[in-house]
Structure formats: structure tokens, C-alpha cells
N, C-alpha and C positions, 0 to 999 in steps of 0.2 A: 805263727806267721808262716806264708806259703814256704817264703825262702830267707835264709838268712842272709844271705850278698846278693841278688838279683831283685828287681825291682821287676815283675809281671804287665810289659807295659799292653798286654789282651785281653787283661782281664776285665771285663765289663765295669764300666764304672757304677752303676746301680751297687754291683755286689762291693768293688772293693770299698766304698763309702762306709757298706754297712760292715766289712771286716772291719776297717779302719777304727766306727764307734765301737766297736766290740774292746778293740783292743786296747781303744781308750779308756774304756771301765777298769781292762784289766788293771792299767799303769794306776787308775785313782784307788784302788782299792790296795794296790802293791804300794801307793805314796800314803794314805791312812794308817797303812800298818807302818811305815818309816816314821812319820809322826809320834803314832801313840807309844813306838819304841824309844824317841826321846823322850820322852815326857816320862817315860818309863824309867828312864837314866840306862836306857840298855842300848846306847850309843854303838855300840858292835853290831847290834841285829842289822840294828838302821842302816849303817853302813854296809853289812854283807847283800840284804834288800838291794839295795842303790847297785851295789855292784853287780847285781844280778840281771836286773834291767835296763843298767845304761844302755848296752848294742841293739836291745830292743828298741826301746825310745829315739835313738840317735836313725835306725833304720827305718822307724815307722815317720819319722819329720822328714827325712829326703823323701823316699818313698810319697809323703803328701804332697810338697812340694815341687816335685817331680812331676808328678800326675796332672797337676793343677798349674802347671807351665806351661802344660802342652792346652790344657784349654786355655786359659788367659792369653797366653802368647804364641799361636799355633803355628809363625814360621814366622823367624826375623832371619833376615839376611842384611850380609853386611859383604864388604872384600875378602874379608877372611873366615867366613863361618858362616852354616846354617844349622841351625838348632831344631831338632825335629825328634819324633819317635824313631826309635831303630828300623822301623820297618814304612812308615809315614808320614808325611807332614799332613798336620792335620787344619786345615782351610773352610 
């Protein structure tokens, strides 16, 4: 990941899409081996696994749904708020 706390809102979206599937391989291939570690009865691995990439996981779903706010919903305004990129709204 570029960053661990900060969400790159410049980064091209062509590229970040394709990080994005990248690092969804990573998590299936990290959830595969949590699996066969059940099955395994080695319910510790699984666990230490899971605990390894929960911040991953939890930061790559903001991080998507973040991104994908700003196109779906590129400027609501209301009384008390406008929701936009940090440097943008995007229209």
C-alpha cells in the first residue's frame, strides 16, 4: 500500500483501480491460506493471518469507497456540508 493513514486522492484512477486489484489478489490468497489453516485445525495461524491484514483490508474498503464517492457523487451540498476531494470538487 502507498500509505498506511492517508488515502492518495491524485492518484490517477486508471492506476489506482489496477493497485487496488492487485491488492485484492493479495487479501484472496492471504484468505486461502486462513481457510486451509482451518481445515488444518491450526486455528492460531488463521487467526495470526486475519490479524495481519485486518488494517489492510479495512484501509483498502475506505480507500475504495472514498474514491468511488467522489465519482458517483461529485458535490452534494446541503446547509451544513459540502463533500468534495481535499483539493476539488469534482463536476
Amino acid at each position: 500500500m502507498a500509505s498506511a493513514s492517508k488515502i492518495n486522492f491524485d492518484e490517477p484512477m486508471p492506476e489506482m483501480i489496477e493497485r487496488l486489484k492487485l491488492e485484492h489478489r493479495k487479501f484472496e490468497s492471504n484468505l486461502v491460506k486462513v481457510k486451509t489453516s482451518i481445515e488444518d485445525n491450526s486455528v492460531t495461524l488463521a487467526y495470526e493471518i486475519i490479524r495481519s491484514i485486518s488494517d489492510k483490508i479495512i484501509h483498502h474498503a475506505v480507500e475504495e469507497e472514498a474514491r468511488l464517492m467522489l465519482v458517483i457523487m461529485p458535490c452534494q451540498h446541503n446547509d451544513n456540508m459540502v463533500l468534495h476531494s481535499p483539493k476539488k470538487c469534482w463536476i
